[in-house]
TIBA-46519 format. One line per 3 residues: number of its first residue (from 1); their letters; for each residue x, y, z of C-alpha. Coordinates in Angstrom, 1 decimal, m for minus. Example, Ala and Ser with C-alpha at 12.3 -4.5 7.8 and 13.67 -1.06 7.14 Angstrom:
2
1) as) 12.3,m4.5,7.8 ~ 13.7,m1.1,7.1
END
This chain:
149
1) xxx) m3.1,49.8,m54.2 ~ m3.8,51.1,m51.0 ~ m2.8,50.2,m47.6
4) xxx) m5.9,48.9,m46.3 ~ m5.7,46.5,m49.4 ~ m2.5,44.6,m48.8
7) xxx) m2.9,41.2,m46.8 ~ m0.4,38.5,m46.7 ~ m1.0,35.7,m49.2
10) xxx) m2.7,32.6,m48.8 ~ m1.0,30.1,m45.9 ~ 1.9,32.4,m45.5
13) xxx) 0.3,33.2,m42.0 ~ m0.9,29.9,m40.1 ~ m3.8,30.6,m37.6
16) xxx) m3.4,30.6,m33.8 ~ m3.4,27.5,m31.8 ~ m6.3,27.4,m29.3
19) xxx) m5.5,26.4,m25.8 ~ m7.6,24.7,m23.4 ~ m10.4,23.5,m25.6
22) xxx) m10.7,19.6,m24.9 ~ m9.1,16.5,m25.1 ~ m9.8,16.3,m29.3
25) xxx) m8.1,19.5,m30.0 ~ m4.4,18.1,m28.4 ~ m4.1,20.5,m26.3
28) xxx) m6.7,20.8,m24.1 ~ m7.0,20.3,m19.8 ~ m3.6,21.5,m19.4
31) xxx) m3.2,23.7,m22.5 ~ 0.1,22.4,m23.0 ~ 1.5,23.8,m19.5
34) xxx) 2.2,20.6,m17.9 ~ 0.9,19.9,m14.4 ~ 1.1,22.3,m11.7
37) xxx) 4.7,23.7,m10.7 ~ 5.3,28.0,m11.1 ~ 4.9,28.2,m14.6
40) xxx) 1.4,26.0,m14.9 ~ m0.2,28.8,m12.6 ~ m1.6,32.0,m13.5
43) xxx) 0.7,34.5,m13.9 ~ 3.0,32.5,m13.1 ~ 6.6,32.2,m14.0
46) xxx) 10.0,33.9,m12.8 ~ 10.8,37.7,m13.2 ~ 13.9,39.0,m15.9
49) xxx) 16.6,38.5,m13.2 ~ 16.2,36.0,m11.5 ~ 18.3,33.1,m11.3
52) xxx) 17.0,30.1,m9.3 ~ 17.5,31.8,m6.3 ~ 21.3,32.4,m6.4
55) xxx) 21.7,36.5,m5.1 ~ 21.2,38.0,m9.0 ~ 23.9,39.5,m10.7
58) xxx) 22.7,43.1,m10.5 ~ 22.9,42.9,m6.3 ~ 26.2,41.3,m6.4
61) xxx) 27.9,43.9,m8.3 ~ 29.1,46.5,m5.9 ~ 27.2,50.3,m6.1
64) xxx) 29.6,52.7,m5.7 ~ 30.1,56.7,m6.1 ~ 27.9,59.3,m6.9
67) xxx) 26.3,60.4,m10.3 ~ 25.5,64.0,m10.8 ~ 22.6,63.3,m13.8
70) xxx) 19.8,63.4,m11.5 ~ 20.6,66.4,m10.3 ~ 22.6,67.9,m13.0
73) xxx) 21.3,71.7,m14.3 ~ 20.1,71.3,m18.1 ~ 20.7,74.1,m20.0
76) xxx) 19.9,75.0,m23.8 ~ 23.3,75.6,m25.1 ~ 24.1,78.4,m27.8
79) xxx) 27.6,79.7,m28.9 ~ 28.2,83.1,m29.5 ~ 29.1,83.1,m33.2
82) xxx) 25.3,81.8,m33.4 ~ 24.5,84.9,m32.1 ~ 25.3,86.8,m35.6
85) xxx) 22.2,86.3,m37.6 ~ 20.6,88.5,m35.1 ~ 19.8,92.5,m36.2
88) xxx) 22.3,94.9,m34.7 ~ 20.7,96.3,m31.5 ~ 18.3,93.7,m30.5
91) xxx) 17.6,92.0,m27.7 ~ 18.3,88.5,m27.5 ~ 16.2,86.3,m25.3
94) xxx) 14.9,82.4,m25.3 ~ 11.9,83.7,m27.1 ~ 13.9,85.6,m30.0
97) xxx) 15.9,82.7,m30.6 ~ 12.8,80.1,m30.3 ~ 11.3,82.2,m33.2
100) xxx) 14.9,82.4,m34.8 ~ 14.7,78.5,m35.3 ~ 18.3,78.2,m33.8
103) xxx) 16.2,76.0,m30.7 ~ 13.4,73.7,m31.4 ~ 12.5,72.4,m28.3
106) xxx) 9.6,73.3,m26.9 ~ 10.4,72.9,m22.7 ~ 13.7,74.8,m21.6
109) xxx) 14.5,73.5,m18.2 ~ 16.9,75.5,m16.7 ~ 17.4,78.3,m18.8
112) xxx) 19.9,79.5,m21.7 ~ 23.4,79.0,m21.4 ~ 26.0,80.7,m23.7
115) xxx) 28.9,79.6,m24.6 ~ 32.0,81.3,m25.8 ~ 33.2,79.9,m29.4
118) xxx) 33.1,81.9,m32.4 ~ 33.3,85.5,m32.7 ~ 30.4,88.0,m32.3
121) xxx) 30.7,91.6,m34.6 ~ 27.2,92.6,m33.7 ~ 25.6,95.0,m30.8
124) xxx) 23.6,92.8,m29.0 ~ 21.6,93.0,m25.6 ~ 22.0,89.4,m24.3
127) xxx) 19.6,87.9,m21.7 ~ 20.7,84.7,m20.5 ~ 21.0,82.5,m17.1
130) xxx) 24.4,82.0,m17.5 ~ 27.5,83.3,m19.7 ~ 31.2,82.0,m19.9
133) xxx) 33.9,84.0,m19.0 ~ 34.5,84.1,m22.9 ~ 31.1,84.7,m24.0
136) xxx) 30.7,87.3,m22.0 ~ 33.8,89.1,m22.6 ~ 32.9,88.9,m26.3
139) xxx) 29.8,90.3,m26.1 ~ 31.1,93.2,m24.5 ~ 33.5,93.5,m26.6
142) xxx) 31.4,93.4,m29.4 ~ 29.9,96.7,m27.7 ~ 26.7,94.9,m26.0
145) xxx) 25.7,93.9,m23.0 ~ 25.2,90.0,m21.5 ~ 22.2,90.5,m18.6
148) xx) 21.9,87.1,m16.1 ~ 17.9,86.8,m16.1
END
């Protein structure tokens, strides 16, 4: 059986009624829409929030405060303990860890970020947009270095 093969069985789906073809189909001249008002025109008919003309409950409520998200820095986030499966020595960069598989997105936005949990026992040259106070002290404890690209 293949998927172009499967159709639904007999009368299990009833066909379409078909508006607006004349007074012997039953629903013909006004194709069941009634006679004229809002919702008998074309495109016609009131939008998701409105409510007869009361002021809609999303204006009533009151808008307050200040939200950060569309403004907010979006960083790829990476601890330091994640930061061990790399070869003592290397340089550690978004592209070395793209290819590592640790990050699989393909846009980074605002850069690498890492952050301080775990441990780190390797050398590492670390090239990042920002560090933590922890991460970086680990990493130069660790004996390598965290450059700010």
């Amino acid at each position: 059986m293949k998927i172009n093969e499967i159709f639904p069985s007999e009368g299990s789906r009833p066909k379409g009624r078909r508006k607006g073809r004349g007074h012997g189909s039953g629903n013909g001249k006004t194709a069941g829409r009634g006679h004229k008002g809002q919702k008998a025109r074309s495109g016609g008919g009131v939008g998701l929030a409105f409510e007869g003309g009361q002021m809609p409950l999303y204006r009533r409520i009151p808008k307050r405060g200040f939200n950060n998200k569309r403004f907010a820095k979006q960083y790829v986030l990476l601890n330091v303990d994640q930061l061990n499966q790399f070869d003592d020595g290397s340089i550690v960069d978004i592209d070395s860890i793209r290819e590592s598989g640790l990050i699989s997105i393909p846009k980074v936005n605002d850069g690498l970020k890492v952050l301080g949990n775990g441990e780190l026992e390797k050398k590492l040259t670390v090239k990042a947009v920002c560090y933590t106070k922890s991460a970086r002290e680990k990493i130069e404890k660790a004996g390598g270095t965290a450059e700010e690209v």
